[in-house]
OpenMM code with the backbone's topology and positions (N, CA, C; nanometers):
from openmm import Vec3, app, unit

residues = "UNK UNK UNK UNK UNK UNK UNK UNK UNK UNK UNK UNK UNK UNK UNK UNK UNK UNK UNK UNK UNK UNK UNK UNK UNK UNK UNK UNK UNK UNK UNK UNK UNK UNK UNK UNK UNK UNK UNK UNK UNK UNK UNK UNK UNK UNK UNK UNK UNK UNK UNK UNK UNK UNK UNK UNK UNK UNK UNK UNK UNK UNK UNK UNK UNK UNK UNK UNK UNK UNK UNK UNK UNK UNK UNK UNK UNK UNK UNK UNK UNK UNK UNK UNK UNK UNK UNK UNK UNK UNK UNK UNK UNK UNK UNK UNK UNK UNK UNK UNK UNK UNK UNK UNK UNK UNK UNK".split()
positions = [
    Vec3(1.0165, -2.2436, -2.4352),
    Vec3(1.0033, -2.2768, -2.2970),
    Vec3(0.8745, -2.2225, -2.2382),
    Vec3(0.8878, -2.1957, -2.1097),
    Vec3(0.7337, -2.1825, -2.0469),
    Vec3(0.7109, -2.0622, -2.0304),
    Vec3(0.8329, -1.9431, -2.0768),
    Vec3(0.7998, -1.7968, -2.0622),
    Vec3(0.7199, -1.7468, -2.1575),
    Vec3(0.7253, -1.8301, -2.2760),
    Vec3(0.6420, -1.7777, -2.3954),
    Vec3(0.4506, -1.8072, -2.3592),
    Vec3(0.4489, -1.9029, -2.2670),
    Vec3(0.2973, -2.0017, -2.2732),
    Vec3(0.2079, -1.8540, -2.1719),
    Vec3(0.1051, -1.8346, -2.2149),
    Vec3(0.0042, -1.7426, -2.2032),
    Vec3(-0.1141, -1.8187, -2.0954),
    Vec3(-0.0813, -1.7514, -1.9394),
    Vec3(-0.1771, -1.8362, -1.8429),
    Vec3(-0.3081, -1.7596, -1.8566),
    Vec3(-0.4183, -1.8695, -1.7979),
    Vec3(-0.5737, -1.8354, -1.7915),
    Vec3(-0.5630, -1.7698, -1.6479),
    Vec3(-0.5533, -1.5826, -1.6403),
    Vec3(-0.5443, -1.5246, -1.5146),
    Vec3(-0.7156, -1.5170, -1.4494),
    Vec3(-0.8026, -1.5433, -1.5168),
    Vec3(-0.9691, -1.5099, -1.5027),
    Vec3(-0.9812, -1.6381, -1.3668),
    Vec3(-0.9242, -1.7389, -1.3742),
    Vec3(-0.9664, -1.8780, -1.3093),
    Vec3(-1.1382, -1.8925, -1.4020),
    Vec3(-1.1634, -1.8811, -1.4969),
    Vec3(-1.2783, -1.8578, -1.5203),
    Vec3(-1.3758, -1.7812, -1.4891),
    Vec3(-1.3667, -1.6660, -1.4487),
    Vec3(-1.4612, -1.5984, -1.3595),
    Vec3(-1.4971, -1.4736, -1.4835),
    Vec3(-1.6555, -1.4729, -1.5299),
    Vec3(-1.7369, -1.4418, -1.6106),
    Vec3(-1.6836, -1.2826, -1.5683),
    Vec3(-1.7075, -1.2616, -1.4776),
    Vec3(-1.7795, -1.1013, -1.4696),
    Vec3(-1.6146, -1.0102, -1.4492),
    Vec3(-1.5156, -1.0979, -1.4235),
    Vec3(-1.3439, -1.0558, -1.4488),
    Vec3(-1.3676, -0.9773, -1.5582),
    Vec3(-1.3802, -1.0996, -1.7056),
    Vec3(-1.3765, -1.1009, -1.8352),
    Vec3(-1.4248, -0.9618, -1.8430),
    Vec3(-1.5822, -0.9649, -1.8459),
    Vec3(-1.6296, -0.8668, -1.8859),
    Vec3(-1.5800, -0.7161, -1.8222),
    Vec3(-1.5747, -0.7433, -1.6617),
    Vec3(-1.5317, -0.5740, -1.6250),
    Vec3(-1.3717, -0.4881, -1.7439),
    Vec3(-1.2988, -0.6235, -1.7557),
    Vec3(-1.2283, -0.5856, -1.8717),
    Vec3(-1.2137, -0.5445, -2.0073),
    Vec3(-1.3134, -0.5798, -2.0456),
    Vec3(-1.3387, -0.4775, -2.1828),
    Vec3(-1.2687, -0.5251, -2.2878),
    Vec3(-1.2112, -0.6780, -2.2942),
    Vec3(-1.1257, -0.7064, -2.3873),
    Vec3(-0.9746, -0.7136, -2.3710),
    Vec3(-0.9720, -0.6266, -2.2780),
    Vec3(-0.7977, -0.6053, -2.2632),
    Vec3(-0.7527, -0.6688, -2.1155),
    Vec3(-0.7618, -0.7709, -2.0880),
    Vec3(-0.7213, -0.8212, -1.9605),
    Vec3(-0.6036, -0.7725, -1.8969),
    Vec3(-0.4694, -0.8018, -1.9749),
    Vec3(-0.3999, -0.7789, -1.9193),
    Vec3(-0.3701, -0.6009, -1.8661),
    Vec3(-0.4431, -0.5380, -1.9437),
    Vec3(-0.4422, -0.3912, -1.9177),
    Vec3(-0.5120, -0.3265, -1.7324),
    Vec3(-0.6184, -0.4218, -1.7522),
    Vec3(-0.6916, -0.4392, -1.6425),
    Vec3(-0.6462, -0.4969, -1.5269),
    Vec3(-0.6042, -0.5903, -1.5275),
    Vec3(-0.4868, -0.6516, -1.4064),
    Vec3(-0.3650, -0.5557, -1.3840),
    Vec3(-0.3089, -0.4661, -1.5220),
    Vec3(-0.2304, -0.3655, -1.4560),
    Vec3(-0.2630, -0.3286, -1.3706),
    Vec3(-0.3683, -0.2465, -1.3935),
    Vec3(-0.4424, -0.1575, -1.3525),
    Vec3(-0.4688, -0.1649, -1.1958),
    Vec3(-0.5422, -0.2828, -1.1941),
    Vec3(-0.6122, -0.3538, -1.0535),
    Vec3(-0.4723, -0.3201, -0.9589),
    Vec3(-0.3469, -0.3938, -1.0008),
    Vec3(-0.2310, -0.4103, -0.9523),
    Vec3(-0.1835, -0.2612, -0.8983),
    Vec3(-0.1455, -0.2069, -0.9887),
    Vec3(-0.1275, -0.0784, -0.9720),
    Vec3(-0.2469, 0.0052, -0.8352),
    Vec3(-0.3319, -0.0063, -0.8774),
    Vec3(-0.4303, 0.0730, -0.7473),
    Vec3(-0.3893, -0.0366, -0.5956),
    Vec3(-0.3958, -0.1471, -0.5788),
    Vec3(-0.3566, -0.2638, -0.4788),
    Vec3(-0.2341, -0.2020, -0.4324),
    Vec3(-0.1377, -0.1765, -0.4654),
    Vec3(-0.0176, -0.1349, -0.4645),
    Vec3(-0.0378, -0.0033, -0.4027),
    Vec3(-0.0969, 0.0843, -0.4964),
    Vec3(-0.1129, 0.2422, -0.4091),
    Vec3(-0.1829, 0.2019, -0.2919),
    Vec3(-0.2626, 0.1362, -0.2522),
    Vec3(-0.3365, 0.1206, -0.1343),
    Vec3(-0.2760, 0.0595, -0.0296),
    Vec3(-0.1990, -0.0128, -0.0285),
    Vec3(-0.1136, -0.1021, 0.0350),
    Vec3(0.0211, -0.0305, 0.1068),
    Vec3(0.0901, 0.0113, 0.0181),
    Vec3(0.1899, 0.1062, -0.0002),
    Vec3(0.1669, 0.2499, 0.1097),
    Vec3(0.0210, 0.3172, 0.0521),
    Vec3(-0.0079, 0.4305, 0.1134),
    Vec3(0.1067, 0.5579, 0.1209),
    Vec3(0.1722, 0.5341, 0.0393),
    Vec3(0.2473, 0.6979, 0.0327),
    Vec3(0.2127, 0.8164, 0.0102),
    Vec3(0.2313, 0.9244, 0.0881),
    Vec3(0.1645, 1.0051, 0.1102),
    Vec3(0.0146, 1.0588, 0.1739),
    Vec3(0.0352, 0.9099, 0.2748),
    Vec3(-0.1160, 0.9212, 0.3236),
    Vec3(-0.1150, 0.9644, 0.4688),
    Vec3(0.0127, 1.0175, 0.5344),
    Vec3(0.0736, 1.0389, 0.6678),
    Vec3(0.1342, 1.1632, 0.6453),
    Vec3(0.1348, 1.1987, 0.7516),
    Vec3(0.2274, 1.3528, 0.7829),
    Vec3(0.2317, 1.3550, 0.9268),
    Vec3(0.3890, 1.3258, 0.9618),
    Vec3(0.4103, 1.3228, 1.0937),
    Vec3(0.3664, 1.1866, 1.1864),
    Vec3(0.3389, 1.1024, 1.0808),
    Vec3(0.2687, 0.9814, 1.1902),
    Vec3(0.0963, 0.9858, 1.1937),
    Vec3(0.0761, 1.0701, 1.1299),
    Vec3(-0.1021, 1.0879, 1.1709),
    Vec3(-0.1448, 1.0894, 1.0037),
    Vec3(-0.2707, 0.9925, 0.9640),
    Vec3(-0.3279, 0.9908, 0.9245),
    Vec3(-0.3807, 1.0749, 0.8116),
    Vec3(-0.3605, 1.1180, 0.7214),
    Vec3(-0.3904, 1.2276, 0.5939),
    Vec3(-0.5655, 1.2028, 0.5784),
    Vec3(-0.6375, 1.3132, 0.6048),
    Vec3(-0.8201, 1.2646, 0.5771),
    Vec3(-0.7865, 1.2622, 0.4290),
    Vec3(-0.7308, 1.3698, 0.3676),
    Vec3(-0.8162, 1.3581, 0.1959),
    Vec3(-0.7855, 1.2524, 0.1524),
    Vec3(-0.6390, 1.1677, 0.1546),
    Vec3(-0.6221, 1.0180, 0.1488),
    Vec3(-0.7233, 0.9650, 0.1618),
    Vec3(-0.7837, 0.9331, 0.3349),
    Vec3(-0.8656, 0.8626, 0.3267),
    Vec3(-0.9869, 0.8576, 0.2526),
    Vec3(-1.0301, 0.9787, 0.2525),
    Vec3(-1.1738, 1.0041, 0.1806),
    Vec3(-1.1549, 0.9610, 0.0031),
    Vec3(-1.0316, 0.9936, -0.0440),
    Vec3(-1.0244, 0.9339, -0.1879),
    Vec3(-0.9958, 0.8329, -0.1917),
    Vec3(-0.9571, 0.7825, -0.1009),
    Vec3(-0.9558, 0.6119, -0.1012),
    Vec3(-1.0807, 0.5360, -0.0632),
    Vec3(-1.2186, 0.6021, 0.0407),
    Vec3(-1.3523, 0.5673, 0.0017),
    Vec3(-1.4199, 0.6349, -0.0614),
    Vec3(-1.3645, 0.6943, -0.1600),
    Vec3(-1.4292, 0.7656, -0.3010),
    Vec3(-1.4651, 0.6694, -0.3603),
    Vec3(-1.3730, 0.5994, -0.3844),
    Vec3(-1.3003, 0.5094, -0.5370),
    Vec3(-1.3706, 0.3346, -0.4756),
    Vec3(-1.3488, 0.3184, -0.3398),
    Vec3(-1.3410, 0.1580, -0.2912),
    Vec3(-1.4325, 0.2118, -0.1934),
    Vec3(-1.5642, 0.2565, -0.1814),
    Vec3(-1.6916, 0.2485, -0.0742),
    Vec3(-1.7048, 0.1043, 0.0458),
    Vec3(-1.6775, 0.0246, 0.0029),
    Vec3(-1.7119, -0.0757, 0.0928),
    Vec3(-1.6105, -0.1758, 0.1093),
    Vec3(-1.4866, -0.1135, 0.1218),
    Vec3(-1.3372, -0.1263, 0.1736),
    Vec3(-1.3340, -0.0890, 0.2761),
    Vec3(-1.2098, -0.1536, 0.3836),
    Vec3(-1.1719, -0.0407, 0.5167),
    Vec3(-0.9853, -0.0182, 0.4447),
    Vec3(-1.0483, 0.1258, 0.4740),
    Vec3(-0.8725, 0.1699, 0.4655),
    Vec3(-0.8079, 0.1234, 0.5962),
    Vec3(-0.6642, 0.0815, 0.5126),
    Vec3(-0.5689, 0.0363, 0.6028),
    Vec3(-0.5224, 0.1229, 0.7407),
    Vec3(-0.5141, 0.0510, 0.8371),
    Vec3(-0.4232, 0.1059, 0.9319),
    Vec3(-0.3291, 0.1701, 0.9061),
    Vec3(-0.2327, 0.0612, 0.8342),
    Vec3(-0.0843, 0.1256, 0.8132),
    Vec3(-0.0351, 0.1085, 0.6998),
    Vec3(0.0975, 0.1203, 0.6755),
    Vec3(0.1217, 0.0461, 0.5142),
    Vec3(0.2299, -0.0607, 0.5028),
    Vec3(0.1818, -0.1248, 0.3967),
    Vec3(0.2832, -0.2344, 0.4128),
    Vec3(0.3669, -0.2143, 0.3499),
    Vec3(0.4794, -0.2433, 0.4168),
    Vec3(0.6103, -0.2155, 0.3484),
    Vec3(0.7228, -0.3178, 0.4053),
    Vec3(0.8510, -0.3692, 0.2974),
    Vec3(0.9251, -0.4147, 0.3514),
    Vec3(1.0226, -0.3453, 0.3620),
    Vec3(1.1089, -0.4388, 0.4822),
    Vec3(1.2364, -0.3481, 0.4887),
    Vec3(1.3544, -0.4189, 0.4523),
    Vec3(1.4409, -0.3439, 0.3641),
    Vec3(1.5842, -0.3804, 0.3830),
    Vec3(1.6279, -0.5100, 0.4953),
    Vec3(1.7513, -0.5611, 0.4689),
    Vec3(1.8607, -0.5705, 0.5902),
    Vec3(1.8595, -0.4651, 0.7035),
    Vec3(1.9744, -0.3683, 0.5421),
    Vec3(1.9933, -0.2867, 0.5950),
    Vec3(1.9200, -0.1643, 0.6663),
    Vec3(1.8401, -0.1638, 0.6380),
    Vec3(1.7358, -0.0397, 0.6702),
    Vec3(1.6541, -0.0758, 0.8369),
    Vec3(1.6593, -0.2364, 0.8531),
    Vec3(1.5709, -0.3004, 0.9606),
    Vec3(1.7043, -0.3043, 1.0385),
    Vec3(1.8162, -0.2893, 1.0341),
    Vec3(1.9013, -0.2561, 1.1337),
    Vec3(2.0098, -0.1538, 1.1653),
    Vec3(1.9841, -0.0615, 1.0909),
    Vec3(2.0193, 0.0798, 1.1098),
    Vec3(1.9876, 0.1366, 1.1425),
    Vec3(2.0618, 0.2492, 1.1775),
    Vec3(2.0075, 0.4379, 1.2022),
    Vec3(1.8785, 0.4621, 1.2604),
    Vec3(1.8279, 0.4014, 1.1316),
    Vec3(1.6819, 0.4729, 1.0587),
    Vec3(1.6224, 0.4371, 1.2356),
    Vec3(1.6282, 0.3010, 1.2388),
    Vec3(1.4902, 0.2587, 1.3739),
    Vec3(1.5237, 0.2820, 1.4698),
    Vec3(1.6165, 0.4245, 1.5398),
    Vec3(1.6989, 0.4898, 1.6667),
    Vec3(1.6233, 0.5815, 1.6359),
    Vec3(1.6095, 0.6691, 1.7850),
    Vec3(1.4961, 0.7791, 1.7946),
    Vec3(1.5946, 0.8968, 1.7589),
    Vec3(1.5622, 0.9904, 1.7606),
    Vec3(1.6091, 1.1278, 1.7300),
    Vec3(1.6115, 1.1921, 1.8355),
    Vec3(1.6904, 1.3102, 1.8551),
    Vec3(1.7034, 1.3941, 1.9943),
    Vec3(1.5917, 1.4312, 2.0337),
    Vec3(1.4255, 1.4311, 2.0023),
    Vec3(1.3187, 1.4564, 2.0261),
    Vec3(1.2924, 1.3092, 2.1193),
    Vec3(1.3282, 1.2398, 2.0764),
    Vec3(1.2484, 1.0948, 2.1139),
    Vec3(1.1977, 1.0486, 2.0377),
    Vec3(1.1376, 1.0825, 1.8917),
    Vec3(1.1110, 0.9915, 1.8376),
    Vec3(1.1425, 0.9671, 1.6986),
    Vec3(1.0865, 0.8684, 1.6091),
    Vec3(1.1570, 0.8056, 1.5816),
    Vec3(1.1722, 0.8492, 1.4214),
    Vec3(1.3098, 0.7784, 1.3760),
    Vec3(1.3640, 0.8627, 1.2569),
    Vec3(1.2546, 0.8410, 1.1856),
    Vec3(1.2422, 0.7455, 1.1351),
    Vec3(1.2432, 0.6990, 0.9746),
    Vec3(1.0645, 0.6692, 1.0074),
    Vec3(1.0263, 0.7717, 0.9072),
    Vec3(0.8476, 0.7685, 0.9127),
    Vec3(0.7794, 0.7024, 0.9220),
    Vec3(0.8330, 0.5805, 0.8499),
    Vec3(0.7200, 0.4418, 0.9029),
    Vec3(0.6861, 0.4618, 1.0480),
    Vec3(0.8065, 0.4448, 1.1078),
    Vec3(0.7873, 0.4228, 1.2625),
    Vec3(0.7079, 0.5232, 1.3056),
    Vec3(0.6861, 0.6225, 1.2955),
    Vec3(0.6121, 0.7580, 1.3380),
    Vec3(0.4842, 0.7528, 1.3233),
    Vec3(0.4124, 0.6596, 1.2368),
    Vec3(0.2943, 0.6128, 1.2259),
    Vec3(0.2066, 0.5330, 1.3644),
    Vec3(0.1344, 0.6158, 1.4103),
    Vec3(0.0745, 0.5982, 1.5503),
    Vec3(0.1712, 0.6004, 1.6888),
    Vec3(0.3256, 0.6675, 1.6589),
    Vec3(0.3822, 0.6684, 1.7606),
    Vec3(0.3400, 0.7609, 1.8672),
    Vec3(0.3086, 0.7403, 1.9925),
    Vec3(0.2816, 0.8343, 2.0668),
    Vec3(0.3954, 0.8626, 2.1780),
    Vec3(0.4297, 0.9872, 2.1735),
    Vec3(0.5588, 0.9928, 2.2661),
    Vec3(0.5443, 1.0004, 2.4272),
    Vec3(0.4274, 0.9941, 2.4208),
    Vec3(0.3652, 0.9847, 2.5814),
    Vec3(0.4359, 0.8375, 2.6368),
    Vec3(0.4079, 0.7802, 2.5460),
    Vec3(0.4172, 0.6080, 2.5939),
    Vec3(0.5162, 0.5745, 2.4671),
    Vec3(0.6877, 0.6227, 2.5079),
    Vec3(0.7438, 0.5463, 2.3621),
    Vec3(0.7524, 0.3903, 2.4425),
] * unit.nanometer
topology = app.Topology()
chain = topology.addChain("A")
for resn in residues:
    res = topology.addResidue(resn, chain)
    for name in ("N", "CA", "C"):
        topology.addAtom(name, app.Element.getBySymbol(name[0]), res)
């Protein structure tokens, strides 16, 4: 069937090939894997604010990138209508995503 058939992931693109070294699919891990940490951003917050050494190793590595705002993440059902997105006896809010640029001046 069609799980066995081996797709052309390059679209043809010369300089793919070569940054790979032979091992494509190792390299698309790879790519994937860093896309993912960047996207994701775990551990790039504390408290809602911004982590610098994050940022700075993230324009270590990707110079002429903009690091993300925020991170993407999905949510649950359950998680997008629970608990989690009710504030806490402080005011704000449980579940850390949300805490990301929350300012309690202006909830």
């Amino acid at each position: 069937g069609r799980r066995a058939e081996k797709w052309d992931l390059t679209g043809g693109n010369a300089a793919l090939v070569a940054r790979a070294k032979g091992d494509l699919e190792r390299y698309l891990n790879k790519l994937e894997d860093k896309a993912r940490k960047a996207l994701e951003m775990k551990r790039c917050f504390r408290n809602g604010v911004a982590d610098d050494r994050a940022r700075a190793a993230f324009h270590s590595e990707f110079p002429t990138d903009h690091y993300p705002a925020a991170p993407l993440r999905a949510y649950r059902f359950t998680t997008a209508g629970g608990c989690m997105n009710r504030r806490d006896d402080a005011g704000a809010p449980r579940n850390p995503l949300l805490k990301i640029g929350f300012n309690p001046d202006r909830p």
